[in-house]
Rosetta silent file (secondary structure, phi, psi, omega in degrees, C-alpha in Angstrom):
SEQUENCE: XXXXXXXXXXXXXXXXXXXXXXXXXXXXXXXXXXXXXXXXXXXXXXXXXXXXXXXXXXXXXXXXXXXXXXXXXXXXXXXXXXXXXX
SCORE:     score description
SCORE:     0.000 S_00000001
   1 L     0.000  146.272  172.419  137.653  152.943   34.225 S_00000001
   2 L   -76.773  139.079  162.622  134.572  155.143   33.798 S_00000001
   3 L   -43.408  142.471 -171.980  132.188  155.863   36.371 S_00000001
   4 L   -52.692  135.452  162.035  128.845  154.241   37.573 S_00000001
   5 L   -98.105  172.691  159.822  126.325  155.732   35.583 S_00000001
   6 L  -115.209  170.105  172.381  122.380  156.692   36.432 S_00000001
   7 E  -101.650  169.274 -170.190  119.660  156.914   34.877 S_00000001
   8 L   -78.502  -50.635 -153.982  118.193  160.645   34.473 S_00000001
   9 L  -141.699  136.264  172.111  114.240  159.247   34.743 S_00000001
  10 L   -92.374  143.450 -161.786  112.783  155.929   34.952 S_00000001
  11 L  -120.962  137.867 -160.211  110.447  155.393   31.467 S_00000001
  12 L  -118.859  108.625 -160.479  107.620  154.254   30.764 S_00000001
  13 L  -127.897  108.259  175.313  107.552  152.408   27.367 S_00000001
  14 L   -30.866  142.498  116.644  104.570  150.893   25.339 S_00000001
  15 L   -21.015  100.014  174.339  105.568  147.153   24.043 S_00000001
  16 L   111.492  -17.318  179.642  106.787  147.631   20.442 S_00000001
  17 L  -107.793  163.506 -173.708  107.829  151.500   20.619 S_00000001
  18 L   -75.259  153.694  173.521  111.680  152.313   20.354 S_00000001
  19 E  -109.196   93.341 -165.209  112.756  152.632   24.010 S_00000001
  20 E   -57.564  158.851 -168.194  114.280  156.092   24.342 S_00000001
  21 E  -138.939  121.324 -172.285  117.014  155.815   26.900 S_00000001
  22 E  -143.061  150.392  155.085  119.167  158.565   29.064 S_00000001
  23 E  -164.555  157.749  171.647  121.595  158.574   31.373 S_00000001
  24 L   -47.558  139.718  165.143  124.131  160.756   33.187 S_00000001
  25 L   -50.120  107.986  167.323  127.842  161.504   31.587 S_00000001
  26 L   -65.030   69.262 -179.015  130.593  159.477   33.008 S_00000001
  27 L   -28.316  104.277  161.446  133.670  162.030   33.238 S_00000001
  28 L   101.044   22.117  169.306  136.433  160.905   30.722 S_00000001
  29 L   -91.071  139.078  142.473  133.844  158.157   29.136 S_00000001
  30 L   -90.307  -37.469  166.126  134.245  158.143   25.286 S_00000001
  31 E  -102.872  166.217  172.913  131.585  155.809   24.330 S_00000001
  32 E  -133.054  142.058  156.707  128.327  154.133   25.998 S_00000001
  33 E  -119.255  129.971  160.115  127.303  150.430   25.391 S_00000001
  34 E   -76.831  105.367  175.572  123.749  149.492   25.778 S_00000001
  35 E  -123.708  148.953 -152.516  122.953  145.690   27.289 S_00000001
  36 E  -138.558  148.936  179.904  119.981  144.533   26.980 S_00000001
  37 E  -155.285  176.951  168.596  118.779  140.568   28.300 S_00000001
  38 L   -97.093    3.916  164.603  115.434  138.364   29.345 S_00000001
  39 E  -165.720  157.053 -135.622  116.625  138.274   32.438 S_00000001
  40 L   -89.629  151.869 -152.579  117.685  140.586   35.050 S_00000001
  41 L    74.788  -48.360 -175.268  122.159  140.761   35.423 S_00000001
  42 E  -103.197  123.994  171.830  122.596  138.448   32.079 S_00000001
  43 L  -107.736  149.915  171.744  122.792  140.664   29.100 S_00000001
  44 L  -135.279   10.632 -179.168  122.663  139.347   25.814 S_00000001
  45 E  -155.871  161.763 -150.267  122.922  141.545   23.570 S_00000001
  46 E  -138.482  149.236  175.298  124.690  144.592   23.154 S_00000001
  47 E  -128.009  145.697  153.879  125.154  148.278   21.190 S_00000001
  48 E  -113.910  138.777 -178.001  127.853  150.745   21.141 S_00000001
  49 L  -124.192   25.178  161.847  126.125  154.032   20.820 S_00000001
  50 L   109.921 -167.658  179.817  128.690  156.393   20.586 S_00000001
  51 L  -100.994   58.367 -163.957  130.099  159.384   22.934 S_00000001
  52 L  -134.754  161.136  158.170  125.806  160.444   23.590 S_00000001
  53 L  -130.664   40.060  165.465  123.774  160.090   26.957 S_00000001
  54 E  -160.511  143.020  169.559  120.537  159.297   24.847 S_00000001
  55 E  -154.277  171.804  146.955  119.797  156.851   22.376 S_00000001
  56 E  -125.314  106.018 -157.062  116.498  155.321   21.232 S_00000001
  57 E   -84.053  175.634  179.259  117.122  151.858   21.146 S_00000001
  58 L  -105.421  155.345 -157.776  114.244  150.013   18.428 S_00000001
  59 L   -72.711   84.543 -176.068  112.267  147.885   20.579 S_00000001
  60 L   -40.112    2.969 -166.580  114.311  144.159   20.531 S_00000001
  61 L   135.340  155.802 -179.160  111.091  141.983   21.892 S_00000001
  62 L   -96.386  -19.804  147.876  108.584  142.100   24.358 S_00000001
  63 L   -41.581  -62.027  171.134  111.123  139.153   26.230 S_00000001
  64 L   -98.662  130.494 -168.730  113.811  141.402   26.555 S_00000001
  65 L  -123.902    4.954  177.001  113.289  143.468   29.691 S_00000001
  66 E  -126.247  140.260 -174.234  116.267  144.489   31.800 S_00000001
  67 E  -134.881 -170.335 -165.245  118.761  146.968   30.036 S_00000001
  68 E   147.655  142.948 -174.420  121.703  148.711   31.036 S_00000001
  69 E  -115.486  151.940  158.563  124.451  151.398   29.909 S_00000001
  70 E  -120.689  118.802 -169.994  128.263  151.073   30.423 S_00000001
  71 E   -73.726  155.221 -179.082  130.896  154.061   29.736 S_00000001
  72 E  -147.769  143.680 -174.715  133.712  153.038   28.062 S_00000001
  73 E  -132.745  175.872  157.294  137.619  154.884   28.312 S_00000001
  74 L   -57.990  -48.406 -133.714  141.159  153.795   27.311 S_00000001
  75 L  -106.498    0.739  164.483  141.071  151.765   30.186 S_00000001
  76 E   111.454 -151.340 -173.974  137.871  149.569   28.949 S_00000001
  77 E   -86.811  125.350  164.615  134.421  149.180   30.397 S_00000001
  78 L   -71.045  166.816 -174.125  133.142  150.629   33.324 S_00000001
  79 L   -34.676  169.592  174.037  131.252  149.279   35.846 S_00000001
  80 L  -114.966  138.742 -171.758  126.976  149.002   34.682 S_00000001
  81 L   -52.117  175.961  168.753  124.537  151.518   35.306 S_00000001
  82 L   -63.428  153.385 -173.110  121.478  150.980   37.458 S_00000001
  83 L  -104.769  118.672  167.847  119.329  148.618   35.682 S_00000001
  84 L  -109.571  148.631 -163.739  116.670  149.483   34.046 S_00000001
  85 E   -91.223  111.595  172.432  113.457  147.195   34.118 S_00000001
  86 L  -104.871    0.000    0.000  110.480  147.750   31.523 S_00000001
């Protein structure tokens, strides 16, 4: 499984602008998934954004507020990053 991830910076994001996103590399992660929910632990919606440790997600809703990224390996999903709150 891949490694916990962090986030580089906590971000400060207007309601309505895409919400750029970073986090540290997970050694031996090929991909990141992005979860995103209305309430904080339950995600409800989800992105795979590739092998990157940035994305600028487009802003889903002023409702959904807790996000998180998870590395992904052969061996599935790791574990979820610190959660971030906007």
């Amino acid at each position: 499984m891949a490694r916990h991830i962090v986030w580089r910076r906590d971000r400060t994001v207007a309601a309505l602008a895409p919400l750029a996103l970073a986090w540290d590399a997970s050694p031996g992660a090929t991909s990141y998934r992005i979860y995103w929910g209305t309430t904080t632990g339950v995600y409800s919606a989800s992105l795979n954004v590739g092998n990157v440790t940035s994305y600028s997600l487009p802003d889903p809703g002023p409702s959904f507020r807790f996000f998180a990224v998870f590395a992904l390996d052969s061996g599935g999903e790791g574990p979820a990053s610190n959660e971030f709150t906007r």
